[in-house]
N, C-alpha and C positions, 0 to 999 in steps of 0.2 A: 499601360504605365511602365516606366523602363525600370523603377523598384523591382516590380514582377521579379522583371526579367535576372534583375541580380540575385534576389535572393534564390531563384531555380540554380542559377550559377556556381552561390554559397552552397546550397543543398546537394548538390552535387559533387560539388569537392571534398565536405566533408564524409558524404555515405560512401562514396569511389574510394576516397584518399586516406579512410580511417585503420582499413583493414590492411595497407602498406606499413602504415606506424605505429601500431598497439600490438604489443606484445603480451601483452597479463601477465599471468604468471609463469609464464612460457609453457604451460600444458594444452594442450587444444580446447577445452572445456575453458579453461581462464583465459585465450584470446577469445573465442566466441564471445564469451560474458562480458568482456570489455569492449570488446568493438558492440553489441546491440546497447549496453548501456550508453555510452556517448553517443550513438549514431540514434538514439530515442530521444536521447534529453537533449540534445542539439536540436534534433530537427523540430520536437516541442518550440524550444524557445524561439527559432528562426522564425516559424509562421505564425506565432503571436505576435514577435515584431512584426509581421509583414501583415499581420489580420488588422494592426493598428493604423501603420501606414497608410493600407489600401484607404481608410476611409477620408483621404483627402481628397478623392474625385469628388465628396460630395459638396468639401470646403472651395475647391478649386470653381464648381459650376456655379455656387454662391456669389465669389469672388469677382470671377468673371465674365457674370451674367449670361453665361450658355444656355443655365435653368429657363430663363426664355424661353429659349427653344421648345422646348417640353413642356413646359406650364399651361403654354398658349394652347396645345393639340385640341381639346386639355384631356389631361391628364389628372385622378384625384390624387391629389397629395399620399395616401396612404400606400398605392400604389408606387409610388416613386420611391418611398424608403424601403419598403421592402421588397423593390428594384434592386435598392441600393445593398441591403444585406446580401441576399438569392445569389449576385453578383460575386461582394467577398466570399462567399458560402462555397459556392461552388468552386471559384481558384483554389479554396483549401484544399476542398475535398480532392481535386485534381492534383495538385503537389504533395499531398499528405499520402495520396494513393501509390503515387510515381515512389514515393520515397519509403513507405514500406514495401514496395516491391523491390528494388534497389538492395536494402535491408535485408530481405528474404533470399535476394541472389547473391548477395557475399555473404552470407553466413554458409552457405551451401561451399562456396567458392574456400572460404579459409578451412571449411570440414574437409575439403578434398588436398587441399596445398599445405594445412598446417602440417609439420610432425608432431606425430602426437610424443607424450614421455615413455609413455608406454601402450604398446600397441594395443592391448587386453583389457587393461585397468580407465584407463584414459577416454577410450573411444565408450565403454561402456555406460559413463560419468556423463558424457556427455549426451548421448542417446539415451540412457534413461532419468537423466536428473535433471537436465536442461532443454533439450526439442520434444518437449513433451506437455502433459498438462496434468499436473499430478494434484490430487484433494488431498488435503491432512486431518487428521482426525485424535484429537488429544485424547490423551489418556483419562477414564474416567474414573475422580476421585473416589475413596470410599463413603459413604457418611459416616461422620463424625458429628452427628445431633444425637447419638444414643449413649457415646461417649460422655458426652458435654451434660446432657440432662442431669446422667448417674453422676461428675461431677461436683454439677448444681446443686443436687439433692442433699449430697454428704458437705458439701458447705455451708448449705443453710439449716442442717438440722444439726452443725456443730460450732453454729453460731455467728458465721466469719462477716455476715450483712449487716448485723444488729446494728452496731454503733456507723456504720456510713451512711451517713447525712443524703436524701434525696435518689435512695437507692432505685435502678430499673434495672428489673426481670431481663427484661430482654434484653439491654443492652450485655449485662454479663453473659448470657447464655449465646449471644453472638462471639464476646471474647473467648468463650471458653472452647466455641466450633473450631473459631480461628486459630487458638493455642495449639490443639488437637489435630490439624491438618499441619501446622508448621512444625509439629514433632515427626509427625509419618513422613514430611521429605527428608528429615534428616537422617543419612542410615551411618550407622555406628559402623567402625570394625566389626567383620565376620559376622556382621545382620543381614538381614535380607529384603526386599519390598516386591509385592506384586502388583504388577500393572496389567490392567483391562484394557482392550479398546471394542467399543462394538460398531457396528454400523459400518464396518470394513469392507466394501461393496467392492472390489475386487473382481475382473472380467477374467476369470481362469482359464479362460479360452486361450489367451494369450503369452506368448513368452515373456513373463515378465517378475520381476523381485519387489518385495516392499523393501521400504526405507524406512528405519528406527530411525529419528534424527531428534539427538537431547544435548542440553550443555549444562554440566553437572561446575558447582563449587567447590570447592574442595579445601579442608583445613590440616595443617601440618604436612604442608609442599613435602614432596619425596626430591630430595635433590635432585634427580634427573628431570621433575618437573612430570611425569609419566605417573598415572594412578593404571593401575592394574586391575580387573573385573570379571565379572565370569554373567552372561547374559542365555537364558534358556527359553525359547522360545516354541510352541507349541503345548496343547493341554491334550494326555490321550487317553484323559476321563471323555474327553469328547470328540476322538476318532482323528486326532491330528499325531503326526508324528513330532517329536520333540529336537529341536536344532540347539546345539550349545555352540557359544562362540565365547573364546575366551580374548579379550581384548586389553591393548596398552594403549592408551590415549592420549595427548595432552591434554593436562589442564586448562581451563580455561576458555576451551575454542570448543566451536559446533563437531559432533559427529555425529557420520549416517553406518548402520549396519545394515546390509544387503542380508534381507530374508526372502529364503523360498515361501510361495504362496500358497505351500500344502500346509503350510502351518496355520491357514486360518480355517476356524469351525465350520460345519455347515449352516450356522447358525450367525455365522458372519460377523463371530467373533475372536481375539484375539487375546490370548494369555502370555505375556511377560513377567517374567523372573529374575530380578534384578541381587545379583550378591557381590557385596562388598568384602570383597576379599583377592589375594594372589595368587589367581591359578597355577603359575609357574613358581616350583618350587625351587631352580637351579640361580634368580633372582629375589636381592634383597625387600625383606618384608617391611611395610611401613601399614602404621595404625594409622589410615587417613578417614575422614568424616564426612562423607558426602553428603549434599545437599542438591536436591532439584527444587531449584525454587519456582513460584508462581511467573515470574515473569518470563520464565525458560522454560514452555510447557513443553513433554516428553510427547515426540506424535510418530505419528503414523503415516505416511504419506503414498500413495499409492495411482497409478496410471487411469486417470478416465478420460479423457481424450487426448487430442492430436496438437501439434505442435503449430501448424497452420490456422485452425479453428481459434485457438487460442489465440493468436497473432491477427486474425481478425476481428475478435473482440476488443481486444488492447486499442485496435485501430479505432474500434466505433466509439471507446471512451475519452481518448485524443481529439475527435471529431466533435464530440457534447461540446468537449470544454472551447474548442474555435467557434462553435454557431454562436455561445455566448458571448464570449471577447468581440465575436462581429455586431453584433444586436449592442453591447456596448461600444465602441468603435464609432457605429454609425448616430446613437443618441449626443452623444459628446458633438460630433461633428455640425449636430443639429444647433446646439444652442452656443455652441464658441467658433473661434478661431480653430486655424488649426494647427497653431503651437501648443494651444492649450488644451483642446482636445487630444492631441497624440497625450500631453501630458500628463491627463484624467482619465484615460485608457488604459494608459502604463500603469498609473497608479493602484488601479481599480485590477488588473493584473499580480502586482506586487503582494495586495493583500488579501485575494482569492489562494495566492498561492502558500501566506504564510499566518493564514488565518489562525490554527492552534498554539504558532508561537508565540501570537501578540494576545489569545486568550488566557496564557498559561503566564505571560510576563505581567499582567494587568492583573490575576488575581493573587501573584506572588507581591508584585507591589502594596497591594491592598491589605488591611487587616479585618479579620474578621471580624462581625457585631460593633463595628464601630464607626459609628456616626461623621458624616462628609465634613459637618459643621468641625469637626474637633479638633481638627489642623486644616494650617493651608495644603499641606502635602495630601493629605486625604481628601479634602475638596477638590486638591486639580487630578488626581486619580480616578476619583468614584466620576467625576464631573466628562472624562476622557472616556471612561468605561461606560455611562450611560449614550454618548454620542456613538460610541463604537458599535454598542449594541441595535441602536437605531439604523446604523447601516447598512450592518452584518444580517438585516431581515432580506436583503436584496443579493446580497453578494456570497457568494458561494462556499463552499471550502473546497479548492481545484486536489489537497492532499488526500482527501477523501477517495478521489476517484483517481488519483495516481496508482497504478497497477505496474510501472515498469518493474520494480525490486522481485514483487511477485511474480513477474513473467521472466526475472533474468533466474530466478531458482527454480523454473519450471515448475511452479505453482498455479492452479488455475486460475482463469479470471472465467467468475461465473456469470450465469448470464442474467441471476439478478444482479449484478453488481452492474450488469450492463444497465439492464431496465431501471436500473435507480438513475444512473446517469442519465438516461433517457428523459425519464421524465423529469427528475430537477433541473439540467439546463437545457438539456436539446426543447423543452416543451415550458413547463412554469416558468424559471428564468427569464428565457429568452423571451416568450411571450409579451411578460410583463415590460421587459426593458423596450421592445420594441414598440410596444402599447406605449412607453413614454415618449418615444420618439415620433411616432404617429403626432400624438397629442401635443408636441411643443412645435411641430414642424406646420402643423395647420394654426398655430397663433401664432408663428412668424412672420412677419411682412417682408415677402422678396421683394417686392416691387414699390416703391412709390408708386400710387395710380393719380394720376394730374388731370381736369378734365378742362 
């Protein structure tokens, strides 16, 4: 098919021609990150258009009774569709392959041609935070249920539940965990908070730093926009030596601090000392309020494997999501046209890929506890949201298994993440869509038989 052959063409122009015209943030770490972002998410969408296209051979041999040919050998039906898949399958897999390889050699190519900003700082950035595969490991709260209890106790033996109508234990004692952990992120002027992290599996065999990576809130902006901190890292109750870094940060935005890896226990833990205060005395003092809230958790990120392995996994989760789109592709083609199939492909594409936004937009439309009968606007909501559900049993969430963000920050992509791919589309999924395709395509009538 001469599609094929253009989108190979589009593919190509864009992985060749991308690292000619992205700049990023002109440091060598920010063009890499920009040219694998575009040159991932392009080449994503390219072969889902072209996973969809492909399955007009199967409209075309319909159309113009080729399928003869093959029917007649014979041939059973279930084998011809999953002919017909095997087919799409495998051109993916062959362009998908070409193009992370493509991918793999101009990344190489812009690491040796870019200037970096700075020779030391820049290349380091790049080689440890980005062509790598690094695990994160949040910081582990304190408990704050012994807290909440003693609380509990002195409120209820000072009366404060008595007159509330329909009182639950538990639910307060949840409030009260939760009041309790949103007090401990917040640190005052000249307070201080320690942070854990355990399970910091760390290969010390090798050259390499952890990354503190937090984004703190901050109340009562210091004009320059700049919060001032003093961060102490290692515990030598338990035979690590102690690293202090005294730091000026923006507000607002991600940082990472680069720690040596003798700061972690033998016990493959990690003690942080976080104080809020101006190390530098010859700069103005501002009482500012930090807060690390729950959605900005404080981690830990550290090297366990390789930059490649990881690029190979990203590949096999790219690859789930095409054997589906083809398994779907080829059923569509089964039972329509093929205008209307490219265009219940596409569709069926659109809402794999935006499945949490239309779950999150249908329960915000919705109201709680309230009956479909009791407007028309509720009825055609709840009525939208029951179809939706119905479909969504077949159709995937493709954001689930989206790993580029996490492989542009040199984040691992682990290998259950792979295996989960694996088996929901490369296996259930696709089974099942192609079991409907099987099954529509043997009670189809190719042929008038006339005797």
């Amino acid at each position: 098919m001469k599609i094929a052959l253009v989108f190979l063409l589009l593919l190509g122009a864009v992985v060749i021609g991308l690292p000619f015209s992205i700049v990023g943030d002109a440091s060598l770490t920010g063009a890499v990150q920009s040219f694998m972002a575009y040159g991932f998410i392009v080449t994503g969408f390219l072969l889902s258009l072209l996973t969809i296209l492909m399955a007009r051979s199967l409209s075309d041999e319909l159309v113009n009774h080729q399928i003869f040919l093959v029917v007649t050998k014979p041939i059973p039906r279930w084998q011809y569709i999953f002919g017909k898949w095997l087919g799409i399958t495998t051109l993916n897999l062959v362009f998908l392959t070409g193009s992370i390889l493509t991918i793999y050699g101009m990344v190489h190519y812009i690491r040796h041609t870019h200037p970096p900003i700075d020779d030391r700082y820049d290349e380091a950035e790049l080689n440890q935070e980005v062509l790598v595969a690094r695990h994160a490991r949040p910081c582990k709260l304190p408990d704050f249920t012994r807290g909440a209890e003693l609380e509990y106790e002195r409120n209820r033996e000072e009366g404060l539940y008595d007159s509330i109508p329909d009182f639950a234990p538990e639910a307060e004692k949840s409030r009260l965990v939760h009041k309790h952990e949103a007090r401990w992120r917040v640190v005052s002027p000249l307070d201080a908070r320690l942070l854990e992290f355990d399970q910091v599996l760390v290969d010390r065999s090798r050259q390499q730093v952890l990354q503190l990576r937090y984004k703190t809130e901050v109340s009562y902006y210091p004009p320059d926009e700049v919060f001032r901190s003093t961060w102490i890292f290692g515990n030598r109750s338990k035979g690590t030596p102690e690293r202090r870094f005294d730091t000026r940060h923006v507000v607002g935005r991600y940082h990472t601090i680069r720690v040596p890896i003798d700061t972690i226990a033998p016990d493959h833990t990690l003690t942080v000392r976080f104080f809020n205060r101006n190390p530098f005395p010859d700069e103005p003092q501002f009482g500012n309020v930090i807060e690390f809230k729950r959605s900005n958790p404080v981690e830990v990120l550290f090297i366990v494997g390789s930059f490649e392995w990881n690029l190979v996994r990203l590949s096999i989760l790219m690859f789930c999501k095409l054997m589906f789109l083809g398994a779907v592709a080829v059923l569509a083609a089964t039972a329509f046209s093929f205008p209307v199939a490219c265009l219940t492909s596409f569709t069926v594409y659109v809402l794999a890929g935006t499945r949490q936004f239309i779950t999150d937009a249908l329960d915000f439309a919705s109201e709680d506890k309230v009956d479909m009968f009791s407007s028309v606007k509720e009825f055609f909501v709840q009525s939208i949201t029951q179809l939706y559900n119905m479909v969504y049993w077949l159709i995937p969430d493709f954001a689930r298994y989206d790993a580029v963000e996490s492989f542009l920050n040199g984040r691992n992509v682990s290998l259950v993440w792979v295996l989960q791919a694996v088996a929901e589309l490369a296996v259930l999924k696709t089974v099942i869509v192609l079991g409907l395709a099987i099954l529509l395509f043997y009670r189809r009538e190719v042929a008038e038989v006339s005797v």
